[in-house]
C-alpha positions as YAML, in Angstrom:
chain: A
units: angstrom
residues:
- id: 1
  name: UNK
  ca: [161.09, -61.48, 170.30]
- id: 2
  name: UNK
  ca: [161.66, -61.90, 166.38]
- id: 3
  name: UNK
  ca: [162.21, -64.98, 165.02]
- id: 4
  name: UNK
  ca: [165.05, -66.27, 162.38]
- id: 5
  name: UNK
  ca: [163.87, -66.84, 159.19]
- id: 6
  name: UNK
  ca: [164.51, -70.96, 158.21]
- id: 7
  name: UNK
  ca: [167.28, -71.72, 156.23]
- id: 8
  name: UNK
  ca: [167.07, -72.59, 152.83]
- id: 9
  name: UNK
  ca: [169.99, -74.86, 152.41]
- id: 10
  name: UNK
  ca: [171.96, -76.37, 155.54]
- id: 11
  name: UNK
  ca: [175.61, -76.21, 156.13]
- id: 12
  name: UNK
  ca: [175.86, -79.76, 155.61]
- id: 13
  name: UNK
  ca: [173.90, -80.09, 152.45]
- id: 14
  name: UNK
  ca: [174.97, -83.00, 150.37]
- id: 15
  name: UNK
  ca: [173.53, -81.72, 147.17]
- id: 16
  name: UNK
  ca: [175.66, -78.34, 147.79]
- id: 17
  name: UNK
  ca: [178.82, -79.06, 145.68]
- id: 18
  name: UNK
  ca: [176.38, -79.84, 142.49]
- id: 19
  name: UNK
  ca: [174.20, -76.82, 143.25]
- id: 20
  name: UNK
  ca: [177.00, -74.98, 143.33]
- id: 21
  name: UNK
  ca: [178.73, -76.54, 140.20]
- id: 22
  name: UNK
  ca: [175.18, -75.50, 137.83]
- id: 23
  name: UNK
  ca: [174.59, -72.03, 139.95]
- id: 24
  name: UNK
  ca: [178.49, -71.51, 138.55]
- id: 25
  name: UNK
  ca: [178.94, -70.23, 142.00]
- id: 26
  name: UNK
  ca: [182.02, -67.92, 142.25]
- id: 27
  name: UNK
  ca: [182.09, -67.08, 138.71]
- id: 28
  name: UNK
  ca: [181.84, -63.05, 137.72]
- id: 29
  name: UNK
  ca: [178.42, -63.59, 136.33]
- id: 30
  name: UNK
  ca: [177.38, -65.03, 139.75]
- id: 31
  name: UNK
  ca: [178.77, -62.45, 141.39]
- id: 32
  name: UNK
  ca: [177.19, -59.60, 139.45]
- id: 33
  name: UNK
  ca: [173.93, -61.07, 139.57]
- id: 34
  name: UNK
  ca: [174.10, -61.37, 143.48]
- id: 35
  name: UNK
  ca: [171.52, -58.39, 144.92]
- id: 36
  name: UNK
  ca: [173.34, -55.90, 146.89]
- id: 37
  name: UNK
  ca: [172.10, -54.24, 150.02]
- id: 38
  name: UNK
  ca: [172.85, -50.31, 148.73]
- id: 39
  name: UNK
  ca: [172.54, -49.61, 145.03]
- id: 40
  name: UNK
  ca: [175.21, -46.91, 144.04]
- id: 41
  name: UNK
  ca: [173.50, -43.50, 141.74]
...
């Protein structure tokens, strides 16, 4: 039986609109500085 890794951050964070707001969350430079699970060659 594996276990699930802990979340980092709940659902229900209340600090998660202001992490968000500095992270610049949904910006393109967010975006493209997400990792991706298959790097293209």
């Amino acid at each position: 039986m594996e276990a699930a890794a802990a979340m980092k951050y709940s659902p229900e964070d209340p600090q998660g609109a202001r992490r968000r707001k500095r992270q610049n969350a949904g910006s393109e430079e967010w975006f493209d500085s997400l990792p991706s699970p298959r790097e293209e060659e």
